[in-house]
C-alpha positions as CSV (number, residue, x, y, z in Angstrom):
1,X,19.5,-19.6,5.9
2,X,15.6,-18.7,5.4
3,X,15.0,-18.6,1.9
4,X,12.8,-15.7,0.8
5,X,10.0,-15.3,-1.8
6,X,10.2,-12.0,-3.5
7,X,6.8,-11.5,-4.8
8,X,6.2,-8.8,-7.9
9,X,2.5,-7.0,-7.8
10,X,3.1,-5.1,-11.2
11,X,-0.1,-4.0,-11.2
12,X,-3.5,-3.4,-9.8
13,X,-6.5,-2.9,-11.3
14,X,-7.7,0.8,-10.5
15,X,-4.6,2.7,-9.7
16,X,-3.7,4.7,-13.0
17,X,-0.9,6.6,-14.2
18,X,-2.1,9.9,-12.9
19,X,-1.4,9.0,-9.8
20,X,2.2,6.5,-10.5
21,X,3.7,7.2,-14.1
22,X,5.1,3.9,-14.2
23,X,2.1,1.9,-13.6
24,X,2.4,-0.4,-17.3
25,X,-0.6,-0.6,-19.0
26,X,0.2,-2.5,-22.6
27,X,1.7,-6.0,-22.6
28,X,5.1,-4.3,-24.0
29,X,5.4,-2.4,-20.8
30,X,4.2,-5.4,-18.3
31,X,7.5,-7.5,-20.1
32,X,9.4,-4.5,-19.3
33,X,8.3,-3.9,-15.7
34,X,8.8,-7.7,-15.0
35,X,12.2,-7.9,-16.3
36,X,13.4,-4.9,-14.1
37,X,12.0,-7.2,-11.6
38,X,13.6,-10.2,-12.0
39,X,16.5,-8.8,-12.2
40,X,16.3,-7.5,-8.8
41,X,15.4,-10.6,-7.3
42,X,11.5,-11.2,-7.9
43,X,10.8,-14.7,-9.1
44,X,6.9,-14.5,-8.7
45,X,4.6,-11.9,-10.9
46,X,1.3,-11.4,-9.3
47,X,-1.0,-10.6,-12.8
48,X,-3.8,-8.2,-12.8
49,X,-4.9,-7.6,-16.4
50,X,-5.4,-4.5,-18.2
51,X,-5.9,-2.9,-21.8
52,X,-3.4,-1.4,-23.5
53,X,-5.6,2.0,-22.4
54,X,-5.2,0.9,-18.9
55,X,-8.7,-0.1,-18.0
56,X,-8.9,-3.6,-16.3
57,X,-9.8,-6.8,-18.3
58,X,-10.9,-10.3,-17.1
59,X,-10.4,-11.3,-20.8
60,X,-8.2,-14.3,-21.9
61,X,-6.1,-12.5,-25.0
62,X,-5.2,-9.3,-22.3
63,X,-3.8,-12.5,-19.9
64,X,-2.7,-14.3,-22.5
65,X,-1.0,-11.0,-24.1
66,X,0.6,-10.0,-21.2
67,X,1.9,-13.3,-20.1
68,X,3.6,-14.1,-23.1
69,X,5.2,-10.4,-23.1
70,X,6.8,-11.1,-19.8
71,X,8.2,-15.0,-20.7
72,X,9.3,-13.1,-24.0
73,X,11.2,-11.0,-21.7
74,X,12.5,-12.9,-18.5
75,X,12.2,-16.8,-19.9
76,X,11.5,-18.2,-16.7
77,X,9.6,-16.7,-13.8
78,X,6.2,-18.1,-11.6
79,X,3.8,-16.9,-13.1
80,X,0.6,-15.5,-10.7
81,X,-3.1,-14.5,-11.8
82,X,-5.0,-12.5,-9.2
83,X,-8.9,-14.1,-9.4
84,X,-10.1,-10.9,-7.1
85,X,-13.1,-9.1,-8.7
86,X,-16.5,-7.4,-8.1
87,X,-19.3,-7.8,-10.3
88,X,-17.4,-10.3,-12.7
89,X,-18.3,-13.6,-12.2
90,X,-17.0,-16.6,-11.3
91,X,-17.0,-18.7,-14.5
92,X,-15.6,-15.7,-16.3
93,X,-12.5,-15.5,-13.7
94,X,-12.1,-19.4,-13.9
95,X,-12.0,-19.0,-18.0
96,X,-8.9,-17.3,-18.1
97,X,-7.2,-20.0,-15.4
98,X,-8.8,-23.0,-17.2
99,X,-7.4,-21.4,-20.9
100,X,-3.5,-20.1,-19.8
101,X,-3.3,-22.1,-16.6
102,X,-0.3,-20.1,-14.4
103,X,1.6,-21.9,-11.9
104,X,-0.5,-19.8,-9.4
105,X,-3.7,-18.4,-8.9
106,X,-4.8,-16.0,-5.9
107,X,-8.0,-16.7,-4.2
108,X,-9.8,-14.1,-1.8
109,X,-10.4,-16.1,2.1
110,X,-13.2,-14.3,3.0
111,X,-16.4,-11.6,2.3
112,X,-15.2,-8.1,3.9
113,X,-16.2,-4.5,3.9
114,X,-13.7,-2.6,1.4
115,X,-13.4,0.9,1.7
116,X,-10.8,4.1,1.8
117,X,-11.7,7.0,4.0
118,X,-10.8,10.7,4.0
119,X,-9.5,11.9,7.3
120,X,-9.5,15.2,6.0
121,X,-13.0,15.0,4.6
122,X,-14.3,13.0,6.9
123,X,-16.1,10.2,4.9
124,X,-15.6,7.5,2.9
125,X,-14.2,8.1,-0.9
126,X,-15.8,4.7,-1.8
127,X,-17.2,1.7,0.0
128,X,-18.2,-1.3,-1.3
129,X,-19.4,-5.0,-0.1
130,X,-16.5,-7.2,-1.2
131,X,-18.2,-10.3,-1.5
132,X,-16.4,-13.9,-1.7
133,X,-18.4,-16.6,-0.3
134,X,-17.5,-20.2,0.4
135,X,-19.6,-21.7,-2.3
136,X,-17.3,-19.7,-4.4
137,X,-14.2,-20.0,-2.7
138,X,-14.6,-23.9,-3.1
139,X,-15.6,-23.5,-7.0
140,X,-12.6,-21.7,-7.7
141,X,-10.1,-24.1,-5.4
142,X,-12.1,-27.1,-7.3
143,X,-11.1,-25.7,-10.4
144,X,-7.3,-24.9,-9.6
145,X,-7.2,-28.5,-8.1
146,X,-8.1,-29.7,-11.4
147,X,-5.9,-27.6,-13.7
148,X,-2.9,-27.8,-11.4
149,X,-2.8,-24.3,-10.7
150,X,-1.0,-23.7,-6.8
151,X,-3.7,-21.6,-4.7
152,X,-2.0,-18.4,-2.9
153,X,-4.6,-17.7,-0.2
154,X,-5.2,-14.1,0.3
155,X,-6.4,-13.2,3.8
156,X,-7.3,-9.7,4.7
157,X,-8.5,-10.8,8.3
158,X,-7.5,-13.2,11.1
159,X,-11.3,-14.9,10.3
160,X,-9.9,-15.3,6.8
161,X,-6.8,-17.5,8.1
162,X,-9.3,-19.5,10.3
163,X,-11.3,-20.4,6.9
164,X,-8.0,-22.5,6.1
165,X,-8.9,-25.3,8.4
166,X,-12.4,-26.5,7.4
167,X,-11.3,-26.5,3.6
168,X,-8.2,-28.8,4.2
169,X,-10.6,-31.0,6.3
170,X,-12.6,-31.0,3.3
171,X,-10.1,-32.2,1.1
172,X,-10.5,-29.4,-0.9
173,X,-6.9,-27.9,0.1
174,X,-4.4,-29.6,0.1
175,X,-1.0,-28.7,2.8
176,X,0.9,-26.9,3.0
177,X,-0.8,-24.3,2.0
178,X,0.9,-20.5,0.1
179,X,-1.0,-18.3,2.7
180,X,-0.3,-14.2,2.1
181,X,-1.5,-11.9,4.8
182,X,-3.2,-8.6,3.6
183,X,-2.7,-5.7,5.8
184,X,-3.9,-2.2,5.6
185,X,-7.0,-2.6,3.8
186,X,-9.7,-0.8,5.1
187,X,-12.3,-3.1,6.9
188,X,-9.4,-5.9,7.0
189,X,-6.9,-6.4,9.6
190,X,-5.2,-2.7,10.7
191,X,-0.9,-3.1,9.3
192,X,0.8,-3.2,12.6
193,X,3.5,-5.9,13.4
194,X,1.8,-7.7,16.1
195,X,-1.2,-8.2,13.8
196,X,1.1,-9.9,11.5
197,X,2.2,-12.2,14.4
198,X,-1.1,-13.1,15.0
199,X,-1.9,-14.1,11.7
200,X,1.3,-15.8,10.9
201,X,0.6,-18.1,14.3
202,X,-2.5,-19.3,13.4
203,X,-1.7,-20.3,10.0
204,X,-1.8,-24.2,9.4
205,X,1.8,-25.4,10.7
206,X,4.4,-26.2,7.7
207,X,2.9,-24.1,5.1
208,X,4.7,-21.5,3.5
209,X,3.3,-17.8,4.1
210,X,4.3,-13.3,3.1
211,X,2.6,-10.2,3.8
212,X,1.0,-7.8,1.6
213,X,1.6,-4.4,3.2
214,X,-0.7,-2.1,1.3
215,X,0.3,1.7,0.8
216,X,3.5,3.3,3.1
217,X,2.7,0.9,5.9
218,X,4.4,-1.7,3.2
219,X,8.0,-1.4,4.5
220,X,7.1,-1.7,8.1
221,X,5.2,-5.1,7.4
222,X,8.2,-6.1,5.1
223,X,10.5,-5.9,8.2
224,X,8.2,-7.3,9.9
225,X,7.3,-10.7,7.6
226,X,11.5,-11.0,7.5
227,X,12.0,-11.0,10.8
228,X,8.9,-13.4,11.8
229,X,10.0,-16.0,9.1
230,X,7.9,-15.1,6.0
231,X,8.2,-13.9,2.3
232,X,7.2,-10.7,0.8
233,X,5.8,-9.2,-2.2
234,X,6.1,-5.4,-2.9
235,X,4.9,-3.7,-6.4
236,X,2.8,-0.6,-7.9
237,X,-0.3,-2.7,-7.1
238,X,0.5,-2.5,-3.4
239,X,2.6,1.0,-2.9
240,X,4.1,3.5,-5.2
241,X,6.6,5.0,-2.9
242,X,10.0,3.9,-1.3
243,X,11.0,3.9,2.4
244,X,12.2,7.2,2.4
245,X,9.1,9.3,0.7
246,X,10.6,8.9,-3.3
247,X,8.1,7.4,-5.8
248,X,9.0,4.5,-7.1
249,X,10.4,5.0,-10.9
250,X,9.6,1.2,-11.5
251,X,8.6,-1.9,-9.9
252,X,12.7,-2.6,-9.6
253,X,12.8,0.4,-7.8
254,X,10.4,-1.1,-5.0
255,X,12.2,-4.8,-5.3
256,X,15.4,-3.8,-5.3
257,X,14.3,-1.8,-1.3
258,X,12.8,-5.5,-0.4
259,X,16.3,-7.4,-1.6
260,X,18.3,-5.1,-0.1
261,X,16.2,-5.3,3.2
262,X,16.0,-9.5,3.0
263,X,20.1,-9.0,3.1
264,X,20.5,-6.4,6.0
265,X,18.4,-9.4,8.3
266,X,20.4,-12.2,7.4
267,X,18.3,-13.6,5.2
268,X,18.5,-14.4,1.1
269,X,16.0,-13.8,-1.8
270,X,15.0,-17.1,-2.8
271,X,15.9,-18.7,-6.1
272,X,13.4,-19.7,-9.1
273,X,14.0,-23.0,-8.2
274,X,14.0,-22.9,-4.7
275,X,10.7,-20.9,-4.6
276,X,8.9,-23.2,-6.9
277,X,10.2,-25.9,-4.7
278,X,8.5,-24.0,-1.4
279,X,5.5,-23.3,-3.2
280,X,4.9,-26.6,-4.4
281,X,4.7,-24.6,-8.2
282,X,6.6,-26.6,-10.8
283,X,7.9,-25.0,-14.1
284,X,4.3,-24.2,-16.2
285,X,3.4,-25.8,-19.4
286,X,3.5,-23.9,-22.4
287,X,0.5,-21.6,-23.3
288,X,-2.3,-22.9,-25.1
């Protein structure tokens, strides 16, 4: 049986608790949200960092805060740092890698247009240039190569699975590769199955790959990933609501849907060990 890799988002960087109540903002309430979690069958937390007054950091003491908050609360769990940013640099996102080192770090495949629009209005409620050349890309895989941290390699576009190849000919990847699809960003790839497929096929052969379904269109892409051989990650970063139209009352709300739905295929959530084993992640050092 197919192993899965449940994937925990806790928490984006904009979305605030206006909009989701149980979006956490101090490290007390990340430890919480992450052991909820685990115990539904998450074995990888994807990190963005915030304040305890919810506004996003790129600061070591907010990663290293709420990182030890959620090993104070769950022991054992892969730890994941999203480097996505605009208008922060690079050295600054590499600080907080080089300083806490996680077992993984994501890394954005490719520059895009990054936008939400307004059917009803009929414009754009923001649009922005979402910039992430190679020169950088290479500068942050350099980096992770050298502190041992596992890339996850976020692609928002079939062009962004296609940069794959010339960085393992490089040598600046290493396979296989932890590949995660984004669907349903606006000026990325549109969240329909067969786009998935698409993606999924032209990933480098033997590597381990999941979807990122981004708002309601997240269960259908879930399905989707399980049935085509892939993992999944769910979480308040990605989707507040479950399948049915509910908001999600905690991140364990929206993991315990994606168990549930790994089961009713045939499948099984993958364990700690077995994921870090796939993802070529072994159990962290301690923290600086």
């Amino acid at each position: 049986m197919n192993p899965v890799v449940i994937t925990n988002s806790i928490s984006g960087s904009l979305a605030n608790r206006d909009q989701c109540p149980a979006i956490p903002y101090t490290p007390e309430e990340y430890g919480a949200e992450a052991r909820r979690a685990v115990d539904e069958g998450a074995v990888m937390i994807h990190i963005h960092a915030r304040r305890p007054d919810g506004t996003p950091s790129y600061e070591v003491e907010d990663f290293r805060a709420i990182t030890e908050a959620i090993l104070a609360e769950v022991d054992d769990v892969i730890i994941n740092y999203s480097t996505g940013a605009m208008g922060v640099s690079v050295e600054k996102r590499i600080t907080y890698l080089r300083e806490l080192r996680p077992d993984v770090a994501a890394v954005n495949m490719g520059s895009m247009n990054y936008a939400k629009y307004s059917a009803r209005r009929k414009q754009f409620v923001f649009s922005a240039v979402f910039a992430n050349p190679f020169d950088e890309i290479v500068e942050f895989l350099t980096a992770m190569n050298e502190l041992g941290i596992k890339p996850e390699h976020e692609c928002f576009d079939l062009g962004h699975v296609g940069s794959l190849a010339p960085l393992v000919d490089m040598g600046v990847l290493k396979t296989p590769l932890h590949v995660d699809c984004v669907l349903g960003v606006l000026g990325g790839v549109p969240p329909t199955a067969r786009n998935l497929a698409a993606m999924a096929d032209n990933i480098p052969a033997g590597s381990h790959w999941g979807v990122i379904g981004i708002s309601r269109e997240q269960w259908m892409l879930v399905a989707a990933a399980l049935t085509l051989g892939g993992s999944i990650r769910v979480g308040l970063e990605d989707n507040f609501y479950l399948p049915d139209g509910e908001m999600a009352r905690s991140n364990g709300d929206l993991v315990a849907r994606a168990r549930q739905m790994v089961e009713a295929v045939g499948r099984r959530p993958a364990t700690l060990a077995e994921a870090r084993e796939i993802l070529g992640a072994p159990k962290r050092v301690a923290l600086a």
